[in-house]
C-alpha positions in Angstrom: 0.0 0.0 0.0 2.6 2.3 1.4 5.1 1.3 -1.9 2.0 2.2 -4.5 1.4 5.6 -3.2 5.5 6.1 -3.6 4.6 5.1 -7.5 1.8 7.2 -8.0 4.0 10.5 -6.3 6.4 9.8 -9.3 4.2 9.6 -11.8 3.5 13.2 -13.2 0.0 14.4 -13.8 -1.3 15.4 -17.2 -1.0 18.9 -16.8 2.7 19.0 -14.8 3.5 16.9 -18.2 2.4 18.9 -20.7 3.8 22.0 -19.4 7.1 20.4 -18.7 6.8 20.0 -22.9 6.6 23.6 -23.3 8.9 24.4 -20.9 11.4 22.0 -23.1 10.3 23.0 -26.3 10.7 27.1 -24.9 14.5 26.3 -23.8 15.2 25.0 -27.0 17.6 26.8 -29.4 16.3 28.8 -32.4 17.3 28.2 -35.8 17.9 31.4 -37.6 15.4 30.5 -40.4 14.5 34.2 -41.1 17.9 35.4 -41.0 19.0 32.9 -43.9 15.8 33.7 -45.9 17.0 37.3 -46.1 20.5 37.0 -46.9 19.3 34.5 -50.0 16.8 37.9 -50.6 19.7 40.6 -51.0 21.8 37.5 -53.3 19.1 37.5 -55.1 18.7 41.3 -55.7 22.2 41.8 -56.0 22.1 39.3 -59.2 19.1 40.9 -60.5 20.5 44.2 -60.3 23.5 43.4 -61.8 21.7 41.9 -65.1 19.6 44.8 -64.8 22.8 47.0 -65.2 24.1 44.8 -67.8 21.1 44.5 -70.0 20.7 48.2 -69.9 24.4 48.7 -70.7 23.9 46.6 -73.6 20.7 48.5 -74.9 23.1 52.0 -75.2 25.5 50.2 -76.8 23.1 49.2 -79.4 21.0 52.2 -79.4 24.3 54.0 -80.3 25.0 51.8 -82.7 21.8 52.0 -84.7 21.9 55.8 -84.3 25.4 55.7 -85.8 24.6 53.5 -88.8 21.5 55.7 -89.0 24.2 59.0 -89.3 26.5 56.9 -91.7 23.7 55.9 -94.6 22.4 60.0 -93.9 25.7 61.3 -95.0 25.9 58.4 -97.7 22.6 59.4 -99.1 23.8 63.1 -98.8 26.9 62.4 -100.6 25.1 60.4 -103.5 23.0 63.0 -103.8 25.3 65.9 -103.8 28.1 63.7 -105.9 25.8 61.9 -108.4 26.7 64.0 -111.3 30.5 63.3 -110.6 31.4 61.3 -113.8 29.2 62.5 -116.0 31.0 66.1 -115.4 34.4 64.4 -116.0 32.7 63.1 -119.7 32.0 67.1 -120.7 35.2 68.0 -119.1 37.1 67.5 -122.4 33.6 69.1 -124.5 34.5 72.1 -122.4 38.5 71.8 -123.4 37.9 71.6 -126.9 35.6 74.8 -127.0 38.2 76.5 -125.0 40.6 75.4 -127.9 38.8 76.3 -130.9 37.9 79.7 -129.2 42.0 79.9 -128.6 43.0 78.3 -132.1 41.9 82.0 -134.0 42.0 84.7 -131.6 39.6 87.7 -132.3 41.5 89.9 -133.7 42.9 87.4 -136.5 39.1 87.3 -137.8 39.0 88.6 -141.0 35.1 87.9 -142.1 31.7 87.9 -140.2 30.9 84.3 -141.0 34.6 83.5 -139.1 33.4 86.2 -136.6 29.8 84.5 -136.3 31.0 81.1 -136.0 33.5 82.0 -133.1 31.1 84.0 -130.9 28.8 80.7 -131.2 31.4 78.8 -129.7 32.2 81.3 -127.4 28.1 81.7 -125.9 28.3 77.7 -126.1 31.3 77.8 -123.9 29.8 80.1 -121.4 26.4 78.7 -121.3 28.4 75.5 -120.7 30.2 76.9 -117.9 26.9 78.6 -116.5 25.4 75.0 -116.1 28.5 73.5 -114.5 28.4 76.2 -111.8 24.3 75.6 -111.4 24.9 71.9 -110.5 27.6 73.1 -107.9 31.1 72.2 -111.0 33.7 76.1 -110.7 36.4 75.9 -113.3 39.7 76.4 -111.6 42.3 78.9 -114.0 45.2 79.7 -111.2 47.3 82.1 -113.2 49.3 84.2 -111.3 48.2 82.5 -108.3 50.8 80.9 -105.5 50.9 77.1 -106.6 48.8 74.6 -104.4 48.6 71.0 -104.5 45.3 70.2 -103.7 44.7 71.7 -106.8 47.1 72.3 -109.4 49.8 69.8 -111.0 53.0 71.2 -111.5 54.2 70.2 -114.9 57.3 72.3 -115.4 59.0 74.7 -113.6 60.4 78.4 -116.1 62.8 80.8 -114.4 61.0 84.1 -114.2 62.6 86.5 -112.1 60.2 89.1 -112.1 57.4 86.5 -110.8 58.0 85.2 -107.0 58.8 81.8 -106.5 55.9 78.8 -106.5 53.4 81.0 -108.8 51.6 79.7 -111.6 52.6 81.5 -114.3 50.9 79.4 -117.1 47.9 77.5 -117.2 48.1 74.6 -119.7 44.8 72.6 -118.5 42.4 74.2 -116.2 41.2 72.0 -113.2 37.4 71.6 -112.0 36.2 70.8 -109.0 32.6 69.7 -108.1 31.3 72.1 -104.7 34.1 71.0 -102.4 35.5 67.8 -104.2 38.4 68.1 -107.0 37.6 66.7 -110.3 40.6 67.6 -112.2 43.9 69.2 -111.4 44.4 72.1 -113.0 47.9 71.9 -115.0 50.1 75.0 -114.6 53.8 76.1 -115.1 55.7 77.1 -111.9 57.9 80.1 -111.6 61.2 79.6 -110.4 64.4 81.8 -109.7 62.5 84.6 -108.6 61.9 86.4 -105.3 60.4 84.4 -102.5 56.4 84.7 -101.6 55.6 87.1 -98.9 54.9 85.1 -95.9 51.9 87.0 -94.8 50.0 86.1 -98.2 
């Protein structure tokens, strides 16, 4: 009798046992499930914001890209259209010479009849209207006498002492040169003076 009530004192009631769980289950350590959830959050930003950063790099890259193909095939077109006429003005280059020639071949005051005298101021308005078309489509003759020789646009083709001329003029002009608005069609071909004084540095 005495040992079963000995029993019964160690056996715990329901309630002394379910708050011994708690107790347990309190005392228990932690794990740091938030802590780990919110480190794998800022990995996961830090990825996406570096694609986000390379994506948007790459989009310049090819925005600038497009816009610069875009600027090249502008100034293509421009070029076409301001250069079309290019070698069809280099075929009446030599139309132009050979009026220049005939006009040169009698000189005016050779011209003995009016017929000779009609026929040469024909040439002579053909040559200018000519010359008034090149310059409406953008083609300037270039005749450098007595110019200082440059050569962008002249080709020297021999050099003649002249003393009284300063040194590097053109002081004949066996071909004139064309050029189309800003682009050279054809060198001019000049005589040089040589032998003479030098070119004043401040011209």
């Amino acid at each position: 009798m005495h040992d079963t009530t000995k029993e019964q004192e160690k056996i715990p009631s329901p309630e002394t046992a379910a708050n011994n769980n708690l107790n347990g289950l309190q005392d228990a350590p932690v794990e740091p499930e938030v802590e780990t959830e919110d480190r794998t959050a800022d990995v996961r930003l830090t990825a996406l914001e570096a694609e986000l950063a390379e994506q948007k790099d790459r989009l310049l890259r090819a925005l600038a890209e497009t816009e610069n193909v875009r600027r090249r095939a502008q100034r293509e077109r421009e070029d076409a259209s301001r250069y079309a006429v290019t070698e069809f003005a280099r075929d009446l280059l030599s139309a132009s010479d050979n009026l220049r020639r005939a006009l040169e071949s009698l000189p005016e005051a050779e011209v003995k009849d009016e017929r000779t005298r009609s026929l040469l101021e024909g040439v002579a308005a053909t040559e200018r209207e000519l010359l008034n078309v090149f310059e409406r489509h953008g083609i300037r003759r270039i005749d450098p006498r007595g110019e200082p020789f440059d050569h962008n646009f002249h080709q020297a083709i021999f050099e003649a002492e002249r003393a009284d001329q300063p040194s590097g003029t053109v002081v004949e002009v066996l071909q004139p040169g064309y050029v189309l608005r800003d682009r050279l069609l054809r060198p001019a071909m000049v005589g040089v003076a040589k032998g003479g004084p030098k070119p004043d540095a401040s011209s």
